[in-house]
Steps between C-alpha positions, in 0.01 A plus 500: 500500500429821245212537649623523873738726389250716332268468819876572744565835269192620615363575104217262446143506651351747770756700689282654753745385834747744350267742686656564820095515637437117347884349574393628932218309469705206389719564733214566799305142470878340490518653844186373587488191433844427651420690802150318494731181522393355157844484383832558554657805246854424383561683210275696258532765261186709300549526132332769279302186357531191761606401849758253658463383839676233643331394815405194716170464534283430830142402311448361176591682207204538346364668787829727581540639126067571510612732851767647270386580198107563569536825736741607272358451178147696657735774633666554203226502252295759696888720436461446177174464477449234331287356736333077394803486240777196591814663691665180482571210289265233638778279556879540666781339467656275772738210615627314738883604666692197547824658691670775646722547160193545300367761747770645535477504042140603524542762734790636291296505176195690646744754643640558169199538302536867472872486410369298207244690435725798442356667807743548781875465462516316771182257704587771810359751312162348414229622783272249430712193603669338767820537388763548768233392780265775434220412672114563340477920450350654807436200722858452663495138399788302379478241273517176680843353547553126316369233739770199579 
């Protein structure tokens, strides 16, 4: 638990998405691979040092988080060029959502990562996150509305 509050605080590791260039990348291949129907977006939010996405997804996961994190990770190491290094931690975190009351708890926590973090006041105020049904920067989307 120190640790994910460390990681949530935004103070250990690489912070290269607090780089506006790096977090629209993110934020690009989201788009894409919703609008590419691999998964359904629901909530998200880009850290300074890690991601939350809370999405459904329409392939397996292995093959979803390679279409997420590969384009970006190539994109964003020719930014900073450091071009062959690891973007990424090789693995990711997931789980399974057993009901609409842990959405709706999941959802709640990614949105509030940056209050946490001591970086917005308020989630609203966060760009990078879907707070308030702010849909992926510069692709009109929403985040997908809970299913059922």
């Amino acid at each position: 638990m120190a640790l994910d509050r460390l990681l949530d605080q935004g103070r250990i590791g690489p912070l290269h998405l607090r780089r506006q260039e790096i977090a629209a990348l993110v934020a690009h291949q989201l788009r894409k691979v919703q609008t590419d129907g691999q998964c359904d977006v629901h909530a998200w939010v880009i850290m300074p040092n890690h991601v939350h996405v809370l999405m459904t997804p329409r392939e397996s996961l292995e093959i979803l988080m390679r279409h997420l994190k590969g384009p970006v990770a190539r994109a964003a190491n020719l930014v900073l060029n450091l071009t062959g290094e690891p973007f990424w931690q090789a693995e990711y975190f997931d789980r399974t959502i057993r009901n609409q009351e842990e959405f709706r708890k999941i959802q709640k926590y990614i949105e509030a990562n940056p209050v946490r973090a001591g970086l917005a006041a308020n989630p609203e105020e966060f760009m990078w996150s879907s707070a308030e049904g702010r849909g992926l920067p510069g692709a009109g989307l929403e985040p997908c509305k809970q299913r059922g």
